[in-house]
C-alpha positions as CSV (number, residue, x, y, z in Angstrom):
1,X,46.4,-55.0,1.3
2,X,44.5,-52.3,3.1
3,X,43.4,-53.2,6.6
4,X,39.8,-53.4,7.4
5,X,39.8,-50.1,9.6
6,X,41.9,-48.0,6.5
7,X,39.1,-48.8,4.4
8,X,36.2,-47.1,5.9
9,X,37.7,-43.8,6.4
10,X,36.6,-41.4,3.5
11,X,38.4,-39.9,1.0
12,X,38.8,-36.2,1.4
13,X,40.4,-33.8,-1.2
14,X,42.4,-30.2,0.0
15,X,39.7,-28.4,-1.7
16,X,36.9,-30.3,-0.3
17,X,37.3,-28.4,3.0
18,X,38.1,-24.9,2.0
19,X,34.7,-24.6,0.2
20,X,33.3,-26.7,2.4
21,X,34.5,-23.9,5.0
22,X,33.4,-21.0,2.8
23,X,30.1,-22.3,2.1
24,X,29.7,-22.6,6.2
25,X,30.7,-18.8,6.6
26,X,28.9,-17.8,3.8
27,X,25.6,-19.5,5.1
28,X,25.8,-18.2,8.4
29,X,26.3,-14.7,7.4
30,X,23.3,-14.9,5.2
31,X,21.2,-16.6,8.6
32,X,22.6,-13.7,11.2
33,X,22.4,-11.5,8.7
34,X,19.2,-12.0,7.1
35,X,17.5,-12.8,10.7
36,X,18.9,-9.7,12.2
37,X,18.0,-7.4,9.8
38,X,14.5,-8.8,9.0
39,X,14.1,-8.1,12.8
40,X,15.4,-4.9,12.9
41,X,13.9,-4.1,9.6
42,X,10.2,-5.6,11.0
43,X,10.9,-3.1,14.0
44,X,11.4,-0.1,12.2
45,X,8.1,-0.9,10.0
46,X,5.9,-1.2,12.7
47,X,7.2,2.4,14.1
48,X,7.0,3.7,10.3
49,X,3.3,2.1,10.4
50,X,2.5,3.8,14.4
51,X,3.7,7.1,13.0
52,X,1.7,7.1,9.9
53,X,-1.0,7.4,12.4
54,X,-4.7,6.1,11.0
55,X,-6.2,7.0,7.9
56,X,-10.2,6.9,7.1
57,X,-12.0,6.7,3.7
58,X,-14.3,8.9,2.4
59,X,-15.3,10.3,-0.8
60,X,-14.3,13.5,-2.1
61,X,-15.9,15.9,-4.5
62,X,-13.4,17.5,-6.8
63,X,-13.5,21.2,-8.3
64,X,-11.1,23.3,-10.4
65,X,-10.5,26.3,-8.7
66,X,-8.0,28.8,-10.5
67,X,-5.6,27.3,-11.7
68,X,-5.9,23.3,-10.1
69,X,-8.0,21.4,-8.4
70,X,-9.1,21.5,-5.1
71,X,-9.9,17.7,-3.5
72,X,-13.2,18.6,-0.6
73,X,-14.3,15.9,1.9
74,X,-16.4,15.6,4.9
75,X,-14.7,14.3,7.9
76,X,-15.4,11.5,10.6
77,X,-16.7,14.4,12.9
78,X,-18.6,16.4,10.3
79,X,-16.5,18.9,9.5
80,X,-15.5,20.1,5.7
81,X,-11.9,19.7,5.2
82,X,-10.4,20.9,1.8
83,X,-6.9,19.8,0.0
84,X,-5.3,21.2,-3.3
85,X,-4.8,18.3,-5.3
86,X,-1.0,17.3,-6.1
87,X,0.1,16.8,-10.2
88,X,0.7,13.0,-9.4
89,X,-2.9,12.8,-7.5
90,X,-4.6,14.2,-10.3
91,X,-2.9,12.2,-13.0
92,X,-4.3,9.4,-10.6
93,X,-7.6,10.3,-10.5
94,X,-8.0,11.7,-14.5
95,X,-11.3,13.6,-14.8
96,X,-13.2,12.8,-12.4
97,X,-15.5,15.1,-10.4
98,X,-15.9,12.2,-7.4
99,X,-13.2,9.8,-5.9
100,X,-12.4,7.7,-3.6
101,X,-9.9,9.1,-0.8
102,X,-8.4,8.5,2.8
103,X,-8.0,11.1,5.2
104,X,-5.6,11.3,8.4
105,X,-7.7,11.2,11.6
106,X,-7.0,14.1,13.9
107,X,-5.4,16.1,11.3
108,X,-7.6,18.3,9.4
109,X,-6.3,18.9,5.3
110,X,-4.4,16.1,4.8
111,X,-5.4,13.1,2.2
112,X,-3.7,10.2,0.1
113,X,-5.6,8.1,-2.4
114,X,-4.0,4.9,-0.9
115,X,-5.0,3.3,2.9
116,X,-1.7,2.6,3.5
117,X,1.9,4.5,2.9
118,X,4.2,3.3,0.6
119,X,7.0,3.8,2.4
120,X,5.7,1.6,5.2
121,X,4.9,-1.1,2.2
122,X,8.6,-0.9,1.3
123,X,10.4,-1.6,4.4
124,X,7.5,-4.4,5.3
125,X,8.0,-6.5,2.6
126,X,12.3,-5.5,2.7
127,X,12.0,-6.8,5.9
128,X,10.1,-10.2,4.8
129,X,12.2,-10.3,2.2
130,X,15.1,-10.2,4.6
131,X,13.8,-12.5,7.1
132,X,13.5,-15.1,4.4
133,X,16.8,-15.2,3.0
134,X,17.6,-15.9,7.0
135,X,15.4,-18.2,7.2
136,X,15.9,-19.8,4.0
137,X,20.1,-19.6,5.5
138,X,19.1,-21.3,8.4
139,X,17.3,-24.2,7.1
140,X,20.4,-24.8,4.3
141,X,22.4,-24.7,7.4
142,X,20.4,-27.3,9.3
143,X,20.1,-29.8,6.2
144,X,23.8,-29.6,5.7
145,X,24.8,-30.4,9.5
146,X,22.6,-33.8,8.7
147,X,23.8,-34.4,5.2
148,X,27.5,-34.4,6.0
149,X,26.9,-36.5,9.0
């Protein structure tokens, strides 16, 4: 007959606690990682986004001159400012003779047909993506602790 004191101690198999083990490694690499990065990853967005400096819309006229197409704008001061336009900007824009454009304050020539840069729009949502597998880590982590007691 097992005593009263026997009985309430759990039964735990040998393999139980290795995976157990793993899974608690494995989780907190994904939380240190995943939060680190994010952060690191958020940091070096918001440089990505300072250094892209600050883009205004206006809207271009568009003119074939020899052999492409030249993209002309008037600026936030007043002046004319004139771009040739790239292969993938004219795919974009088709056969239009007007568009929609945004041009980099401060520097005169320079346009993109999107507000913001891609490349800042990658490592943004990278880093939110990598924030919320830490996150995500962290609150596995949390429910475990009170699941197991």
């Amino acid at each position: 007959m097992p005593r009263a004191s026997e009985a309430a101690v759990p039964v735990r198999y040998p393999l139980e606690s290795v995976v157990s083990n793993a899974l608690d490694a494995l989780i907190e690499i994904f939380t240190w990682v995943g939060l680190g990065g994010g952060l690191l990853l958020a940091m070096a967005a918001a440089v990505l986004l300072l250094a892209d400096g600050t883009w205004l819309p206006a809207r271009a006229v568009i003119e074939r001159v020899g052999d492409g197409r030249v993209v002309r704008w008037f600026d936030d001061e007043g002046g004319v400012n004139e771009a040739p336009l790239s292969e993938h900007d004219d795919a974009k824009i088709g056969s239009a003779d007007m568009a929609d454009i945004f041009f980099r304050r401060g520097s005169a020539h320079r346009l993109r047909l999107t507000r913001s840069s891609p490349v800042v729009r990658f490592v943004s949502l990278l880093a939110a993506g990598v924030s919320t597998l830490g996150l995500v880590a962290f609150i596995v982590s949390i429910v475990l602790l009170f699941v197991r007691g």
